[in-house]
C-alpha positions in Angstrom: 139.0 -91.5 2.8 138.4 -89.7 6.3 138.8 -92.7 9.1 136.9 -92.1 12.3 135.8 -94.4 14.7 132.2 -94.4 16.6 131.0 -95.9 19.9 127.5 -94.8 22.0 128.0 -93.8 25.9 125.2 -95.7 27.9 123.3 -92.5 28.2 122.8 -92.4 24.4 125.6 -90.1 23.7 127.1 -90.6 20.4 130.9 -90.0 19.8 133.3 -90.2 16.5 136.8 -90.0 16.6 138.6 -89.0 13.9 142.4 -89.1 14.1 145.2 -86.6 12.1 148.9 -87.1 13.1 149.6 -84.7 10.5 148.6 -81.7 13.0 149.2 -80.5 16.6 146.0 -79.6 17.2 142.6 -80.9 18.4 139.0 -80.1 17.3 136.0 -81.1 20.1 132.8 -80.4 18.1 129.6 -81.0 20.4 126.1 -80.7 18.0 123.1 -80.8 19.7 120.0 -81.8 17.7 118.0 -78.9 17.9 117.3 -75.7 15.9 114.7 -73.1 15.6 112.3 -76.0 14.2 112.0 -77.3 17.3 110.8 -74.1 19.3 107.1 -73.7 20.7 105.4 -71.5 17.8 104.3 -68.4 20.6 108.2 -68.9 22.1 110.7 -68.6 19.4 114.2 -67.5 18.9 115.3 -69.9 21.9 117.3 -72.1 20.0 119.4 -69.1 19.2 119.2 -67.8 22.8 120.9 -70.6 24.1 123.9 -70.4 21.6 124.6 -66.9 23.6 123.5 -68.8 27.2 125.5 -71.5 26.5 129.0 -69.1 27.0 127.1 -67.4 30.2 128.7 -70.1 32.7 128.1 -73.3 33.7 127.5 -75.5 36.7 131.0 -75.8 38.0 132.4 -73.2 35.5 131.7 -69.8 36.1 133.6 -68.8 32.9 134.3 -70.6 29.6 136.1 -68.6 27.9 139.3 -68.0 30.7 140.1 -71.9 30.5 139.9 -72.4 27.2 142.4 -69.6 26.6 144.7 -70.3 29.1 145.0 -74.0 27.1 145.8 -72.1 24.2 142.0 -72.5 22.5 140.0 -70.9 20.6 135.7 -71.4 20.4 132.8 -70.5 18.6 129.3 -71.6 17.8 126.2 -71.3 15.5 122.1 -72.3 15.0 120.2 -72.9 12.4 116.6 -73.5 11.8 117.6 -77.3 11.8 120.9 -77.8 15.0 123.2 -76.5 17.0 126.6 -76.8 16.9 129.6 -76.1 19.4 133.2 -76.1 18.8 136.5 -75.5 20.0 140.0 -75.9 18.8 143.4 -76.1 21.4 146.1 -77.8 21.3 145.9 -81.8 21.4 147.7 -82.2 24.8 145.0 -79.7 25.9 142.6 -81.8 24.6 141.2 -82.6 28.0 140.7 -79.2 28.7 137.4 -79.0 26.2 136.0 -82.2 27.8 135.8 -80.6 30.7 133.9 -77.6 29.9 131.6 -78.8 27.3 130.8 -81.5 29.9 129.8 -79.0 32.4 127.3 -76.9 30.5 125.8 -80.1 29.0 125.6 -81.3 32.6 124.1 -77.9 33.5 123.9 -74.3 33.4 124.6 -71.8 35.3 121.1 -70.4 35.3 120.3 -67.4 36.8 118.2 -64.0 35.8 121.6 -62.2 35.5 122.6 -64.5 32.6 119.4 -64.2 30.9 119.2 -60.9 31.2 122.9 -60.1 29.7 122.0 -62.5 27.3 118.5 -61.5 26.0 120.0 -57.7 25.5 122.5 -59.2 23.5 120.0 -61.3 21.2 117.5 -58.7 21.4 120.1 -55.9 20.0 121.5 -58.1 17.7 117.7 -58.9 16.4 117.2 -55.1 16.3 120.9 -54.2 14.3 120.8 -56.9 11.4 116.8 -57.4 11.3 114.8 -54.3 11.8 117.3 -51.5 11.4 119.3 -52.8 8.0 118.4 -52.0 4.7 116.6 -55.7 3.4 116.9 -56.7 7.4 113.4 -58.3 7.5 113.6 -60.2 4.1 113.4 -63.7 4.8 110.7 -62.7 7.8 108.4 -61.8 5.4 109.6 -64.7 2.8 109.4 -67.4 5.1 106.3 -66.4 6.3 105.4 -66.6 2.7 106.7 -69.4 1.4 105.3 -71.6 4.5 101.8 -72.2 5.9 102.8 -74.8 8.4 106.1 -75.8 8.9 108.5 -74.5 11.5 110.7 -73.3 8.9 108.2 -70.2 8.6 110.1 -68.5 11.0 114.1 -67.4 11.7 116.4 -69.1 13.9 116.7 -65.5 15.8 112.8 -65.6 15.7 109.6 -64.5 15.0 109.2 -62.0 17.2 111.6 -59.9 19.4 109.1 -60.2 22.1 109.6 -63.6 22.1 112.7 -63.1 23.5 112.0 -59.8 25.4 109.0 -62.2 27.1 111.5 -65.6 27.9 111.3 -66.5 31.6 113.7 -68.4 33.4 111.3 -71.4 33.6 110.7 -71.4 29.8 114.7 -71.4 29.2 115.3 -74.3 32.3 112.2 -76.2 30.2 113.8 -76.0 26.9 117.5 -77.0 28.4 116.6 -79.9 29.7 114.3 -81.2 26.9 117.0 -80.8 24.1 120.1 -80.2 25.6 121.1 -83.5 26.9 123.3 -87.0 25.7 120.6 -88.7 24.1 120.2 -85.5 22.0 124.0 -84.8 21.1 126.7 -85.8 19.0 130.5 -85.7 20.2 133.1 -85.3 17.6 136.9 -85.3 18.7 139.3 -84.3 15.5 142.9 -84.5 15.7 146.6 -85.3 16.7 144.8 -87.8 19.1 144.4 -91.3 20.3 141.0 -93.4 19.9 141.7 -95.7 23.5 142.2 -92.0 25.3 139.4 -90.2 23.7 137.1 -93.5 24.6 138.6 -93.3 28.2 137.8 -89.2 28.5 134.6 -89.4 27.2 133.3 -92.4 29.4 135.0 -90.1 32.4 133.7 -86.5 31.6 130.1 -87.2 29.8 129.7 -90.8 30.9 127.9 -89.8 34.4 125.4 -87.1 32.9 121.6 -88.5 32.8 121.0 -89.3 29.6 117.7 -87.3 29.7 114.5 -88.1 27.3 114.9 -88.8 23.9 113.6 -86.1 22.2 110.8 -87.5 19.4 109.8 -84.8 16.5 107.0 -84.7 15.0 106.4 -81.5 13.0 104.0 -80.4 11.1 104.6 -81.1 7.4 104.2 -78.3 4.7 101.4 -78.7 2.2 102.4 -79.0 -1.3 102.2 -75.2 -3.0 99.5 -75.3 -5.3 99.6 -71.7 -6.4 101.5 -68.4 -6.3 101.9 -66.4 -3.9 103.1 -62.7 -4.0 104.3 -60.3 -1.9 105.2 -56.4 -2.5 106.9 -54.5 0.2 107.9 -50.7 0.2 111.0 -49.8 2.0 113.6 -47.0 2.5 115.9 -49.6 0.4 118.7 -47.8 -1.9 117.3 -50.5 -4.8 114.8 -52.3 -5.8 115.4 -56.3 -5.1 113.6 -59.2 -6.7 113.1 -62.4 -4.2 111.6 -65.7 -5.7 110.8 -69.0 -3.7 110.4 -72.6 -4.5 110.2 -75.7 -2.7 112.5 -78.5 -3.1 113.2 -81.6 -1.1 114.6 -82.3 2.1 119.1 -82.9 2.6 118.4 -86.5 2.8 116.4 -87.2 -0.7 118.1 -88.0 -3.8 117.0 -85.2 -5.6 118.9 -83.0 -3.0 122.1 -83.5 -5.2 120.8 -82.6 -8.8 119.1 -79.5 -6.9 122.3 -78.0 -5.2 123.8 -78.4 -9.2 121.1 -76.4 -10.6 122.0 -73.8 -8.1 125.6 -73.5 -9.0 124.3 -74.0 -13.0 122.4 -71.0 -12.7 124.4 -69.0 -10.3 127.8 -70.2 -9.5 130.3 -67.4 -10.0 130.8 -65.7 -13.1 130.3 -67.6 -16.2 127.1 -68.9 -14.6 123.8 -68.8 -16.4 122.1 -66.0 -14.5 125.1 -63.8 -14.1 125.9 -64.0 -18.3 122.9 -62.9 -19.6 121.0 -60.7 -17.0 124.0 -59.2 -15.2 126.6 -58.9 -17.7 124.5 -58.8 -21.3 121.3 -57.6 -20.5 122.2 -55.1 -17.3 118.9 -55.8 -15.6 120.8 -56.6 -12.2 123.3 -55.6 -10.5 123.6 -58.6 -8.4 121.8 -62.0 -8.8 122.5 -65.3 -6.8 120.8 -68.8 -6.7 120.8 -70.8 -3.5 119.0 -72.7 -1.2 119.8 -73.4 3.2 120.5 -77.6 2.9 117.5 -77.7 4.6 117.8 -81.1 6.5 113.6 -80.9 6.0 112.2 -80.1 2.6 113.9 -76.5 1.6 113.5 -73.7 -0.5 115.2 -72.7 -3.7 115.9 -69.3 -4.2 116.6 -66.7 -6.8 117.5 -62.9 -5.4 119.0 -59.8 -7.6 119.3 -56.3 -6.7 117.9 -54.5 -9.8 119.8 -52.1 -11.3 118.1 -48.3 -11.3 115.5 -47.6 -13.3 114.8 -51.1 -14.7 111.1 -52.3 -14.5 110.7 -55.6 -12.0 108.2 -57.3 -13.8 110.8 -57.0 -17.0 113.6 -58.3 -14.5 111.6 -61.0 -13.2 110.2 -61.6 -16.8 114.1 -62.3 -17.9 114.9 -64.5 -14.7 111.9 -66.6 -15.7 112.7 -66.7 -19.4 116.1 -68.4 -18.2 114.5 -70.8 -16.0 112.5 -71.3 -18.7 114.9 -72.4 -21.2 116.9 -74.6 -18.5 113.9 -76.9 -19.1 113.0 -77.2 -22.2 116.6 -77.4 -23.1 118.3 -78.7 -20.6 122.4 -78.4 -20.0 125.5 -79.7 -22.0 128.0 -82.2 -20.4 130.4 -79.7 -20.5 128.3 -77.5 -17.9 127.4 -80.3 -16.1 131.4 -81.4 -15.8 132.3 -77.9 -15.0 129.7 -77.7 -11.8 130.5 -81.2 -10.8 134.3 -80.2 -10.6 133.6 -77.0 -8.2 131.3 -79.3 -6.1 134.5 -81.9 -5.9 136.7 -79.2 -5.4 134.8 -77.1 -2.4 134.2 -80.1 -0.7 137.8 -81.4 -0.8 139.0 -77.5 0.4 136.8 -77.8 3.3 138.2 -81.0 4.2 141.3 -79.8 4.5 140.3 -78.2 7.5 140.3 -80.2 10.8 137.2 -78.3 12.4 135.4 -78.3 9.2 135.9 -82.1 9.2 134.6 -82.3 12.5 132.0 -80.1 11.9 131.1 -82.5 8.8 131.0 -85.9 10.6 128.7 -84.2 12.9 126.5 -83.4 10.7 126.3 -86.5 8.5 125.7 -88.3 11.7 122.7 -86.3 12.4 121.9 -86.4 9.0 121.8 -90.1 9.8 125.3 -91.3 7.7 128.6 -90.1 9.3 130.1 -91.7 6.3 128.7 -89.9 3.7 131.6 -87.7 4.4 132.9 -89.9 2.3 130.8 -91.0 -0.3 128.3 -88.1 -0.7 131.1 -86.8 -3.6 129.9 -89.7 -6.1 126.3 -88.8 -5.4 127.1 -85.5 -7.2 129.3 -87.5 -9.6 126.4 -89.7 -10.7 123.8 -87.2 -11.7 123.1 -86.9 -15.0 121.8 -84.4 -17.2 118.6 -85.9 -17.4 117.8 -85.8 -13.5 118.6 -81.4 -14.0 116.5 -80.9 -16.2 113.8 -82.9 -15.1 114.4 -81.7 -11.4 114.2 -78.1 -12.8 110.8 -78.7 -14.7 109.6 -79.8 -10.7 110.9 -77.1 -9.2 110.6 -74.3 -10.8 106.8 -74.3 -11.7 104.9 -71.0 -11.3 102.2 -72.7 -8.7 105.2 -73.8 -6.3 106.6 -70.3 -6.6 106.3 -67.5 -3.2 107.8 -63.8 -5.1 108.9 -60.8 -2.9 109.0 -57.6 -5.0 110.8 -54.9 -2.4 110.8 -51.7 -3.7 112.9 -48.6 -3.1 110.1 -45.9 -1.8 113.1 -43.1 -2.7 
């Protein structure tokens, strides 16, 4: 069992402490609930943005790195289509150190056109190395766009568009700061060689006096049930042809998420999984082939993606991927296979528990998920799906008419 304690600050701000005499250090993990879903559909890629603005000074600090390695710390931070989180580890007598600064840029930024601009030539190069200029760069552009009519999810947490970015003003960053970037919005998580009474005293002391701003209240549009298939061919200077296949599946808080993430590690777990066996290994129709969805916190997408290998037909490859699926639900899986996926699920999760930032990272996320505790108990929510529940969730899933395919082709 992982013990943490949680109170709310009077501007809505809530914090879980989680304390571990076993090490000398201390993880403050700061989420903010707010990802690329969130963005204005003609302005997006701001989410991201604001991971990059967010090290570009604050308020009283001009620099946040410098004090954070002078306490011996170390930082980093991500965004996804769904949140943002923040993290830093130093050691515990330091701990104080990371109040202070994640305090001040929640309090405020440093705003200025300098800032933005450093800032937007990083995104904007960034979008330009790993999306536009990489072989396969602009895959899930295209497949998102796909896959989704309506929902938010259509588009990338760097964003639809680089002028998007290239087009941000300092009034549209200042807007979406202060709309999403505030107490009521956030999640504190302090991990460590720590003590509750302190951490309550710190946090009432270095986030207590920021305004609590307005809750945020989403309400996005909600995808429309796929009715039929949709196809896509692309022609690329790619070194081999790659096979892309979509299919919606429900959201990280439904009980079907579970049986779901199982059938992805069935199919596609390592190398005595389904899809690797017979059309890697036996049949040599792929060189690579993986099964995975994003833990969407909103209903997801399932996916199936090989790299074919030369000279093999697509349709014939996508023929044999389908032929699998295929038999996954008519016949379903043994209890060994099932016992076998259900032990990697146990044992990943228990390896990144060992790990005191991923444990912070994980409380934050099961509170914004709307269960800190399921931290603890989502592990017998794997343990109790049954064989039954995969092979009916595979007969929902994986129907032809709630299916998006990407054929991208080598033009050599």
């Amino acid at each position: 069992m992982i013990q943490f304690e949680k109170f709310v600050l009077e501007n809505g701000l809530r914090v879980l402490v989680h304390e571990d005499k076993s090490t000398p250090m201390a993880v403050l993990n700061v989420l903010y609930d707010v990802g690329a879903k969130d963005e204005n559909p003609e302005k997006t890629g701001f989410a991201h943005l604001f991971e990059h603005l967010m090290f570009g000074g604050s308020k009283n600090i001009p620099s946040y790195d410098e004090p954070l390695q002078v306490a011996g710390g170390e930082n980093n931070a991500f965004t996804t289509n769904d949140l943002t989180n923040y993290y830093c580890q130093l050691p515990a007598e330091n701990i104080e150190t990371a109040f202070w600064l994640e305090s001040d840029r929640m309090l405020s930024l440093a705003f200025s056109k300098k800032s933005l601009e450093v800032q937007r030539k990083v995104v904007c190069e960034e979008f330009k190395e790993h999306y536009i200029n990489k072989p396969y760069g602009d895959v899930w552009h295209k497949m998102r766009s796909l896959a989704y009519t309506t929902h938010p999810y259509k588009w990338m947490t760097i964003g639809a568009s680089l002028k998007h970015v290239e087009d941000a003003t300092l009034e549209d960053v200042k807007d979406f700061f202060y709309k999403h970037y505030t107490p009521c919005n956030a999640i504190l998580v302090v991990a460590g060689n720590i003590e509750t009474a302190n951490i309550k005293v710190m946090a009432e002391k270095w986030f207590g006096p920021i305004p609590a701003g307005i809750k945020y209240d989403r309400v996005l549009p909600v995808e429309p049930p796929q009715t039929t298939p949709r196809h896509l061919e692309i022609k690329a200077n790619v070194p081999l042809d790659a096979l892309y296949k979509c299919w919606h599946i429900s959201s990280r808080t439904s009980k079907d998420y579970y049986a779901n993430d199982l059938i992805s590690d069935i199919l596609s777990g390592g190398g005595s999984s389904r899809l690797y066996q017979s059309l890697v290994k036996e049949k040599k129709l792929f060189s690579s082939l993986d099964c995975y969805h994003f833990g969407s916190t909103e209903a997801g997408l399932m996916t199936i993606e090989g790299k074919l290998v030369k000279g093999v037909n697509i349709k014939n490859a996508e023929q044999a991927v389908v032929d699998e699926l295929t038999k996954l639900q008519n016949e379903g899986i043994t209890t060994a296979e099932l016992e076998k996926v259900k032990n990697k699920a146990e044992s990943t999760m228990t390896f990144e528990d060992m790990g005191l930032m991923n444990r912070a990272s994980s409380i934050a996320m099961y509170e914004n998920l709307g269960d800190p505790d399921l931290i603890n108990t989502e592990l017998a929510k794997y343990q109790e799906v049954t064989a039954e529940e995969i092979k009916e969730q595979s007969r929902i899933v994986f129907n032809e008419n709630n299916c998006s395919t990407m054929y991208y082709l080598s033009d050599n």
